[in-house]
C-alpha positions in Angstrom: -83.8 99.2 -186.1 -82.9 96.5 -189.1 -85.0 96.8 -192.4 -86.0 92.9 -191.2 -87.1 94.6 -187.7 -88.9 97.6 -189.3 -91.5 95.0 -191.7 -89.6 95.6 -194.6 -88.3 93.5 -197.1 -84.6 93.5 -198.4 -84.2 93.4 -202.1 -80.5 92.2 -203.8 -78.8 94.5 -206.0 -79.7 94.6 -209.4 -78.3 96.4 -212.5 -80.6 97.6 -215.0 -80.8 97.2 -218.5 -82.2 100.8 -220.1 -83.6 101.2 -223.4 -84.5 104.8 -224.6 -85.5 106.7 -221.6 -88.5 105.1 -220.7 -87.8 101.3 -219.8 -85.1 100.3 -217.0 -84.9 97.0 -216.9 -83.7 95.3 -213.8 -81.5 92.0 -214.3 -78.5 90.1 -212.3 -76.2 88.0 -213.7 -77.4 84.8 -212.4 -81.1 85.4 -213.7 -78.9 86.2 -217.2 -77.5 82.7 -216.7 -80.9 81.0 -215.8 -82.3 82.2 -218.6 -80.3 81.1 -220.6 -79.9 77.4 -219.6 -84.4 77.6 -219.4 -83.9 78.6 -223.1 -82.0 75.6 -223.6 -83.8 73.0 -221.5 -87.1 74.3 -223.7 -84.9 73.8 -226.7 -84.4 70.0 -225.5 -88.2 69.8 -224.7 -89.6 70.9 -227.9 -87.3 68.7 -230.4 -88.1 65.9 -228.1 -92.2 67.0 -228.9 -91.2 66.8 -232.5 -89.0 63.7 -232.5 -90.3 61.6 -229.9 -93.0 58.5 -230.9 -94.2 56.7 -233.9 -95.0 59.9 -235.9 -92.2 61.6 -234.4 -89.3 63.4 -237.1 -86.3 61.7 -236.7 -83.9 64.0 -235.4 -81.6 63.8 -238.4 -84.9 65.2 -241.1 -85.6 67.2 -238.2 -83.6 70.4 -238.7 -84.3 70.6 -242.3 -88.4 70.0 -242.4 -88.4 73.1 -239.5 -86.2 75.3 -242.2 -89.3 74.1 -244.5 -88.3 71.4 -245.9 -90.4 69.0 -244.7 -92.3 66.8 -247.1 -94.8 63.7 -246.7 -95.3 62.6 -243.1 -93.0 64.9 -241.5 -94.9 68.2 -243.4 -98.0 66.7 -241.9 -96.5 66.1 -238.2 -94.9 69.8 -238.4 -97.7 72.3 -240.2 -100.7 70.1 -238.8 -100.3 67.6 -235.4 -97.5 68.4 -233.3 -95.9 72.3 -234.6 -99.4 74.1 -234.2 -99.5 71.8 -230.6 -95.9 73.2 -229.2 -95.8 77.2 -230.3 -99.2 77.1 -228.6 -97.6 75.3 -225.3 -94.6 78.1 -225.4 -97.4 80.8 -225.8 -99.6 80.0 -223.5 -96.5 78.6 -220.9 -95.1 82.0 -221.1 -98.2 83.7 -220.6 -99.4 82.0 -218.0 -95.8 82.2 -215.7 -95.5 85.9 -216.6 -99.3 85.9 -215.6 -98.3 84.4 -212.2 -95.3 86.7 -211.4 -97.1 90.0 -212.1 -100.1 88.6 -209.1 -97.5 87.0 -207.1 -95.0 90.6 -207.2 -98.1 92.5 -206.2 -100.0 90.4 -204.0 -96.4 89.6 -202.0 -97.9 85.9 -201.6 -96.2 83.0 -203.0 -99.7 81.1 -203.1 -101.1 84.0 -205.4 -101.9 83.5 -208.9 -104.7 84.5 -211.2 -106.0 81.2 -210.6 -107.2 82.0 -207.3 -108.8 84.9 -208.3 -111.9 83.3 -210.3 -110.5 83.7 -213.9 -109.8 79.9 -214.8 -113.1 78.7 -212.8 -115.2 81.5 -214.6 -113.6 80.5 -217.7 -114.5 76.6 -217.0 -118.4 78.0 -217.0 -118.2 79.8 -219.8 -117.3 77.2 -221.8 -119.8 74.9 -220.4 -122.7 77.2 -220.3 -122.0 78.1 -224.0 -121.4 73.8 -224.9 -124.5 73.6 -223.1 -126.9 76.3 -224.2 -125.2 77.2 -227.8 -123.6 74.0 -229.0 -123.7 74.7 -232.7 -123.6 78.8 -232.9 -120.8 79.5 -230.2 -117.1 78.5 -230.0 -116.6 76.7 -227.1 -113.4 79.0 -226.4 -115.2 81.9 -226.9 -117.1 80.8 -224.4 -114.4 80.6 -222.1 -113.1 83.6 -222.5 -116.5 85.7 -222.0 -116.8 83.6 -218.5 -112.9 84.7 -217.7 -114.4 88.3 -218.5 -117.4 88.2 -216.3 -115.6 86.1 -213.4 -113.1 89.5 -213.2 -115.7 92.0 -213.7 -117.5 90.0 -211.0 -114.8 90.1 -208.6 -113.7 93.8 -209.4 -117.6 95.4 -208.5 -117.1 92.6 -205.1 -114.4 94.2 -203.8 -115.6 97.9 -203.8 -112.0 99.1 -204.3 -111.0 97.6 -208.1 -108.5 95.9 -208.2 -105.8 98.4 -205.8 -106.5 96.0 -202.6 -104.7 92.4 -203.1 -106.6 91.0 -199.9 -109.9 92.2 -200.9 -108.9 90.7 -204.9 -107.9 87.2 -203.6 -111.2 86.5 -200.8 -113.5 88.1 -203.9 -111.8 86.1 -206.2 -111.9 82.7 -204.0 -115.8 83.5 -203.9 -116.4 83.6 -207.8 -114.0 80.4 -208.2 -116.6 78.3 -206.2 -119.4 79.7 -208.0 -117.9 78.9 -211.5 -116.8 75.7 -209.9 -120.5 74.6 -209.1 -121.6 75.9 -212.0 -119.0 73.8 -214.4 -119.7 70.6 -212.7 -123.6 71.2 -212.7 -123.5 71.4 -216.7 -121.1 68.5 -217.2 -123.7 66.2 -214.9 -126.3 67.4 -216.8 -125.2 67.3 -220.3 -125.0 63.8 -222.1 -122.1 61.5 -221.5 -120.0 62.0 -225.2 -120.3 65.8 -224.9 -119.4 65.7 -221.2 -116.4 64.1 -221.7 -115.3 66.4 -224.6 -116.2 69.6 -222.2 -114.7 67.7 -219.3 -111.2 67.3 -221.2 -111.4 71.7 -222.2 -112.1 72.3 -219.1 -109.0 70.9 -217.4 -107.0 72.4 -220.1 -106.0 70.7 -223.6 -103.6 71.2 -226.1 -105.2 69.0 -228.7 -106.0 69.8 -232.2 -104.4 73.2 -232.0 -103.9 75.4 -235.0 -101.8 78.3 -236.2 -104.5 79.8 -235.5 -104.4 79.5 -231.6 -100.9 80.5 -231.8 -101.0 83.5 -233.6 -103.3 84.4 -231.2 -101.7 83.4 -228.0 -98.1 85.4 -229.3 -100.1 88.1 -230.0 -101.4 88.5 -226.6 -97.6 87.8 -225.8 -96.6 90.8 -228.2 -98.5 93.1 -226.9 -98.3 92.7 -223.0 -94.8 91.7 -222.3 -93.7 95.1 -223.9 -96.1 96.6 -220.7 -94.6 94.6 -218.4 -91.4 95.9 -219.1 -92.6 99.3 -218.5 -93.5 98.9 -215.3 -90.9 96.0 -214.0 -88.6 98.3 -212.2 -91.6 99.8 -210.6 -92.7 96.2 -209.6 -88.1 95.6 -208.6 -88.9 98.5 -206.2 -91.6 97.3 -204.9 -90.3 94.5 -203.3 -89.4 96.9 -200.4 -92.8 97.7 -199.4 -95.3 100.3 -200.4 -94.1 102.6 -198.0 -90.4 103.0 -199.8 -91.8 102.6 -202.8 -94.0 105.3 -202.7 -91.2 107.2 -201.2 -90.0 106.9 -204.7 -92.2 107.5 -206.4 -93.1 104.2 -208.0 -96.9 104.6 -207.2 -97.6 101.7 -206.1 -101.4 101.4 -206.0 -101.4 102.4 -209.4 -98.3 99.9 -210.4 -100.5 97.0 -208.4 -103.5 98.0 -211.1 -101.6 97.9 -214.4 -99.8 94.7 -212.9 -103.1 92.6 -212.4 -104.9 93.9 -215.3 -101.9 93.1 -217.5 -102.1 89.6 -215.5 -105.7 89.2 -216.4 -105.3 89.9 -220.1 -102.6 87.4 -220.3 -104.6 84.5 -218.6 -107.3 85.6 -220.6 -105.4 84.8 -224.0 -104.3 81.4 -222.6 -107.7 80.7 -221.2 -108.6 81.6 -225.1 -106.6 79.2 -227.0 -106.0 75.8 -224.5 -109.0 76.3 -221.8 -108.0 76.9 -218.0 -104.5 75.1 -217.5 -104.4 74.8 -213.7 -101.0 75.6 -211.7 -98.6 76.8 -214.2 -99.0 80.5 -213.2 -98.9 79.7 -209.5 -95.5 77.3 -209.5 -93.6 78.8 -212.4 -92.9 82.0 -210.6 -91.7 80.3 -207.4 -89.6 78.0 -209.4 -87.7 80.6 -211.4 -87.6 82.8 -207.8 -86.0 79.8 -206.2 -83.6 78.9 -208.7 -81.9 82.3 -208.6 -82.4 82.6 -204.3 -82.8 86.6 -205.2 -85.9 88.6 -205.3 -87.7 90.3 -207.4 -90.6 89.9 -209.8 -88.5 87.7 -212.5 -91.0 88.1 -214.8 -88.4 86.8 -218.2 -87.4 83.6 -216.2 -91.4 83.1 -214.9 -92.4 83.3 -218.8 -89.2 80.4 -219.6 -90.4 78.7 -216.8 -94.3 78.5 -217.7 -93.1 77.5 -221.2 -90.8 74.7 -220.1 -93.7 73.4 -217.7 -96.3 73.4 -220.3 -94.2 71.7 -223.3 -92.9 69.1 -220.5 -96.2 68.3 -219.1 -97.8 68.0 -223.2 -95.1 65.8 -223.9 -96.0 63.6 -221.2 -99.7 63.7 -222.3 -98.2 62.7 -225.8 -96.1 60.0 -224.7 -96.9 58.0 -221.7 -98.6 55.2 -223.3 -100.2 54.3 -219.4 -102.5 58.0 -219.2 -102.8 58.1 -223.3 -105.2 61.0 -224.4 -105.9 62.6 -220.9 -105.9 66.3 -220.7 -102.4 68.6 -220.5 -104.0 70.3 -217.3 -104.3 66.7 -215.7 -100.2 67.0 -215.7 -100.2 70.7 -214.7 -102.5 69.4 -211.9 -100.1 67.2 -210.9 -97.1 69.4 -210.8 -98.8 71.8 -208.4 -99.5 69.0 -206.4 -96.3 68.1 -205.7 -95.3 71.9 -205.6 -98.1 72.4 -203.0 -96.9 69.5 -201.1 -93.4 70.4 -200.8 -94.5 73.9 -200.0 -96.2 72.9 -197.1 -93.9 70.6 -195.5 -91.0 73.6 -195.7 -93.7 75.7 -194.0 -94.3 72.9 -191.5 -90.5 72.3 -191.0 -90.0 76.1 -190.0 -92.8 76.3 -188.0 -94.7 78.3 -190.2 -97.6 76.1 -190.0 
């Protein structure tokens, strides 16, 4: 009987990558040469953020102001409007892919993300409860990230098994997005048109008026999870061959699934934080980077490149395209899973899947 026959998936060889005793690190060749040319394409994308437009640096100034030498206008455009704006699009990219390939390796569903699980609706009615209710006394994004909190605690107790059932998570999780769903568009009809619209733009997701602030926090976040992902990535490489193997050796994978989603959870949390709930970025980055390689695997490096190139790409747009002017970075994000969900769909329909 074939591994295919048996209900088990085939993984590709990998090497791994050990530091100390503790972390093994599984990587191929090719993902070491995708990385590298996503490193580069977010290279491109962020000196275009900086140089592009009327306040843009040119690029000539441009590799002096970022050594600090910047002066005048270009100081302003770096410390102030558009630096604070980018690290805080590479945080919060990288967060959210790395997000999406931790639910996506553990939920074995290439429609899985964190988004589906309540956490970016419950953060949408946090924010707009507490602009509602508290519109002087608490930040909005504090907000936001109490109603991330609640929509997980929500959907852990609604599941009766925590988070160790990935079936149970998603159907609980589908439940609390439509109740933080109703919820947000119940407070934005009721609340007065200028504050609507200002709610309405956080909670689609914005990157405007950023500050170091935001990204301090977001790398944080980034600082101290990716370090725990790491620890349990081979874990997550083994498995891809199903829980029975896995268990076989020794990889615990109930417990593996646990740390995975709560890591998951804390890192959509801290995007949810600092730019509201971006929509799609965890779901599409993951598939990309898996599809650009054709190996499997969790690919959680190349899903955090990804979800940074996304993110800088689709704020660039919503810098620059003088036709959509000022509308929300999770408009864009919206868009790209669109198309992603689109394409999906027909491939499935074209195999007969659907």
């Amino acid at each position: 009987m074939t591994s295919h026959q048996a209900g088990f998936r085939t993984v590709s060889p990998s090497m791994f990558l050990t530091i100390g005793r503790a972390v093994a690190l599984p990587f191929r060749r090719v993902s070491v040469l995708t990385a590298l040319v996503l490193f580069l394409l977010l290279v491109v994308a962020a000196v275009a953020t900086l140089s592009l437009g009327r306040l843009g640096i040119p690029l000539a100034d441009l590799t002096g102001a970022v050594t600090g030498g910047a002066e005048g206008s270009h100081a302003f455009v770096l410390e102030r409007l558009r630096g604070p704006r980018l690290v805080v699009a590479m945080g919060t990219g990288a967060a959210l892919g790395l997000s999406g390939a931790l639910f996506q390796s553990v939920t074995r569903n290439p429609l899985g993300s964190p988004d589906v699980i309540g956490l970016a609706s419950g953060a949408g009615a946090g924010a707009a409860i507490t602009a509602l209710m508290f519109p002087d006394t608490v930040p909005v994004a504090l907000g936001a990230l109490l109603g991330a909190v609640l929509a997980m605690v929500l959907v852990y107790v609604s599941t009766g098994t925590g988070f160790r059932n990935p079936a149970r998570l998603v159907i609980a999780g589908i439940g609390v997005a439509a109740i933080g769903t109703a919820v947000t568009q119940y407070v934005v009809y009721a609340m007065e048109r200028d504050r609507a619209a200002v709610l309405t733009a956080y909670v689609n997701g914005s990157l405007s008026a950023r500050s170091w602030d935001d990204a301090t926090t977001i790398w944080l976040v980034l600082l101290i999870v990716a370090p725990l992902t790491a620890l349990i990535a081979r874990r997550l490489d083994i498995g891809e061959m199903g829980d029975d193997i896995a268990g076989a050796l020794g990889s615990e994978p109930r417990n593996t699934k646990t740390i995975a989603i709560v890591l998951a959870i804390v890192l959509s949390a801290g995007a949810v934080g600092v730019a509201g709930p971006i929509a799609f970025i965890s779901l599409t980055a993951p598939q990309i980077a898996k599809r650009i390689t054709r190996v499997s695997g969790p690919h959680l490096l190349l899903s955090a490149l990804t979800g940074a190139l996304l993110l800088v790409i689709a704020d660039l747009c919503a810098q620059q395209l003088p036709l959509f002017e000022n509308l929300p970075v999770g408009i864009y994000t919206m868009a790209i899973g669109g198309v992603y969900l689109g394409w999906l769909l027909a491939r499935e329909w074209r195999r007969g899947v659907l």
